[in-house]
N, C-alpha and C positions, 0 to 999 in steps of 0.2 A: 516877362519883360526884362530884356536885359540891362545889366546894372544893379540891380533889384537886389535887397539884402534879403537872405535866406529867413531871417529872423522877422523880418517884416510878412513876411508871403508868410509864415507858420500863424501870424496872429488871426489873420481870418478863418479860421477852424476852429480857434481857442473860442474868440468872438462868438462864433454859433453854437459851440457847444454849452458857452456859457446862458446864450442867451432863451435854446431848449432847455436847458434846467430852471431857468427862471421864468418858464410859463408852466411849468407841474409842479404839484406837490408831491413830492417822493420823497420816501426812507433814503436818509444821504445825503442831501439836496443841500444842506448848508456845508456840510463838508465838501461837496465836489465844490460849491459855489467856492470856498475858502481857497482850494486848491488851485482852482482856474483862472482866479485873480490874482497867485503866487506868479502862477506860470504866465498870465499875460506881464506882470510886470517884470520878468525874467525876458521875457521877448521886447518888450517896449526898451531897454536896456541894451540888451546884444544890439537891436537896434541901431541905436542910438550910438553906441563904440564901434559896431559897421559902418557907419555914419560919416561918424569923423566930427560928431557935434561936442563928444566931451574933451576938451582941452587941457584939465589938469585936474588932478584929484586922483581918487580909487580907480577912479571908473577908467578913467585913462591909463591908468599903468594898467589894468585887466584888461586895455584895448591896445595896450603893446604888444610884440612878439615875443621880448626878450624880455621882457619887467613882468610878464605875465607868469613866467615860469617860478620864479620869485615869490609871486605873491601866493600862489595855490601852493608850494614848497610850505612855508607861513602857514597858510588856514591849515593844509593837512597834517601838519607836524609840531603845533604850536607849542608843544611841550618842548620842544629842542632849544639848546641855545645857541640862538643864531647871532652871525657874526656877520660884520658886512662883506668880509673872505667871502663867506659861506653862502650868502645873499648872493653875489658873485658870482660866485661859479656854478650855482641852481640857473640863475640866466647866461650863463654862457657867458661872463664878461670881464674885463679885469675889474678891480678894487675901483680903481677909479672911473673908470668909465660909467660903471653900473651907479656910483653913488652920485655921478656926474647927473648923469641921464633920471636917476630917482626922483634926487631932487627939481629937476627942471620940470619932468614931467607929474607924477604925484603930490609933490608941493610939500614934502614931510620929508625930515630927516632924525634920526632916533635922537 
């Protein structure tokens, strides 16, 4: 269906798979069951930032182009000390732009 978020079309596999393991009992079974509710709300998510539903917050700077780079910079390197320079230029932005566009979109500023 065109239009269609990729993330939305991957749930219905998640959906099935989840719901043959919740008709057997099998060695595993709460474990995958644990995993396939990570992963469907992993999808229900991208979803939703596909979307265009989330407005402001995490969700929406992970659903930016440019604020997104920024933000995985962060989780992957949390040890660094980051600077808003440096915040910056991980998204490709000037000083202000980036702190401009952070704060409007994500609603936090350090």
């Amino acid at each position: 269906m065109p239009g269609r978020s990729p993330a939305i079309d991957s749930v219905g596999g998640t959906l099935e798979l989840t719901l043959a393991e919740m008709r057997e009992e099998r060695c595993g079974r709460q474990a995958a069951l644990d995993r396939l509710c990570e992963l469907l709300a992993i999808q229900l998510l991208r979803y939703l930032m596909d979307a265009g539903e989330v407005e402001s917050g995490l969700l929406a700077g992970m659903a930016h182009p440019k604020l997104v780079k920024a933000l995985i910079a962060l989780h992957d390197r949390p040890e660094a000390d980051w600077t808003l320079n440096g915040l910056a230029r991980e998204a490709g932005m000037s000083r202000a732009r980036f702190a401009s566009l952070f704060r409007d979109t994500v609603g936090q500023v350090g």
